[in-house]
N, C-alpha and C positions, 0 to 999 in steps of 0.2 A: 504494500500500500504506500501511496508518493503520499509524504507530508502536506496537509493542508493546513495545517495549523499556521499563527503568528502571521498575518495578514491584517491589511484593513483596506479600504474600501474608505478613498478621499477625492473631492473636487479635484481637477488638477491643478497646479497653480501656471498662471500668465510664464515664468523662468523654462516652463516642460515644454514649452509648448514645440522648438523645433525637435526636441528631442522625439514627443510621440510622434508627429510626422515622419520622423525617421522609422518610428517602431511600425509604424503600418504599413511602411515599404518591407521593410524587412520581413514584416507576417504576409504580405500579400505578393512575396518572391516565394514562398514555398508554395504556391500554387502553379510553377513554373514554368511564368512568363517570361519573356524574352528580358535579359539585364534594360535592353531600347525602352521594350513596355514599361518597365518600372522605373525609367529615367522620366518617361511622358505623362507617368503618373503624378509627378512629383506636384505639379500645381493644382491637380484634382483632391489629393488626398494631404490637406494641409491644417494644419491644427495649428492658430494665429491668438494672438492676444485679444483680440474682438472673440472669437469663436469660443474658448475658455470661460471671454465674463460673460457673455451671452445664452450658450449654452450649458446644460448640464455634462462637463464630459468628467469621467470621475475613473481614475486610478485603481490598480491595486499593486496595494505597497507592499512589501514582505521586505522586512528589514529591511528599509529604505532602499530597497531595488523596487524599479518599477517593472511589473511581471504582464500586465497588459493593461489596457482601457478600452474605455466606449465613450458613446456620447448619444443623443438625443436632440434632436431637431424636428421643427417642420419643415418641412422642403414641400413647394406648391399646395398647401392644407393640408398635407396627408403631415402625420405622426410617424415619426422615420428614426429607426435606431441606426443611424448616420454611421457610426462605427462600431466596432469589435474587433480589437486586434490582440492577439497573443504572440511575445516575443517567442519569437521558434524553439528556442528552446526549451523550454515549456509548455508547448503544445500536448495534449494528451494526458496532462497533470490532473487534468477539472477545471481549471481557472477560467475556462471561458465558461465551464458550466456556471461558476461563480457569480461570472460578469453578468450575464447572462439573466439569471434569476435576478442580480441587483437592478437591469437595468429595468426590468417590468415592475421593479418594488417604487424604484423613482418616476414611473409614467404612470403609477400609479397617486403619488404624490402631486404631479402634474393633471390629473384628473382625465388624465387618457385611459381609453377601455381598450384601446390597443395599440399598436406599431405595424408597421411596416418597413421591412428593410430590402435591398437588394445586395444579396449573398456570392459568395464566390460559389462555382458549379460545384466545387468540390467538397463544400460547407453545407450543404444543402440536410443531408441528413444528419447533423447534428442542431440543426436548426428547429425538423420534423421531429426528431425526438424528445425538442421541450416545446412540441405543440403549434409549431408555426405549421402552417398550409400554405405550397405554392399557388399563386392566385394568379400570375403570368413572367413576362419577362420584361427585362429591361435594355434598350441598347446603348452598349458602352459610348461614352462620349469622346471612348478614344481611335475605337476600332467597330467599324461598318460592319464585321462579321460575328461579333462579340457580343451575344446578348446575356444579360446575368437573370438567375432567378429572382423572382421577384416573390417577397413572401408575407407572409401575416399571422401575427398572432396577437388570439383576443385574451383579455383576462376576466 
């Protein structure tokens, strides 16, 4: 059994901010896109000083490493869990199951009954296993033949 213990679950602060940008390239290269794709990503998936005091995007710490995050938005009225990223090496520990559960505990604080997110293909089933439902797809804004699932879940 991987340790889960000695964690917490904090806002991030405005100083992380290029760093998670970083973190979500690095979780969203083990899906193995092309090194180009994940250089062209780099102003799609950006976590700013606005975005931080704005949004809910919240950490988890474990001994002040940070292990992964999310965040929360509306993006055009829908309720969008904007991110989920786990540093790789960490992947398959629980910690996104973590994130995961917290971030429905916080849209639920926000008085949302649900989310929607668009998932990597390859994330899909650990998406479905805490209850989301694909509802269609989405196409990438980087690439014409790239569509991501698009999914839902209510609480």
């Amino acid at each position: 059994m991987k340790n889960l213990s000695n964690y917490k679950i904090r806002q991030a602060k405005v100083d992380e901010a290029e760093y998670l940008s970083d973190l979500a390239l690095r979780s969203k290269a083990i899906w193995g896109y092309s090194k180009d794709f994940i250089i062209a990503c780099k102003p799609h998936i950006k976590v700013d000083r606005e975005y931080i005091e704005t949004w809910p995007v919240k950490v988890l710490d474990k001994q002040d490493e940070i292990i992964g995050f999310y965040s929360l938005k509306i993006i055009n009225g829908e309720n969008r869990l904007d991110n989920l990223w786990i540093e790789p090496r960490y992947i398959r520990y629980g910690y996104g199951t973590i994130l995961f559960k917290n971030a429905i505990d916080e849209a639920k604080k926000l008085e949302w009954d649900y989310f929607r997110l668009a998932g990597e293909p390859g994330a899909v089933p650990f998406y479905e296993k805490h209850g989301a439902k694909l509802v269609g797809e989405v196409q990438s804004r980087l690439k014409k033949d790239l569509f991501l699932p698009h999914m839902e879940i209510k609480f």
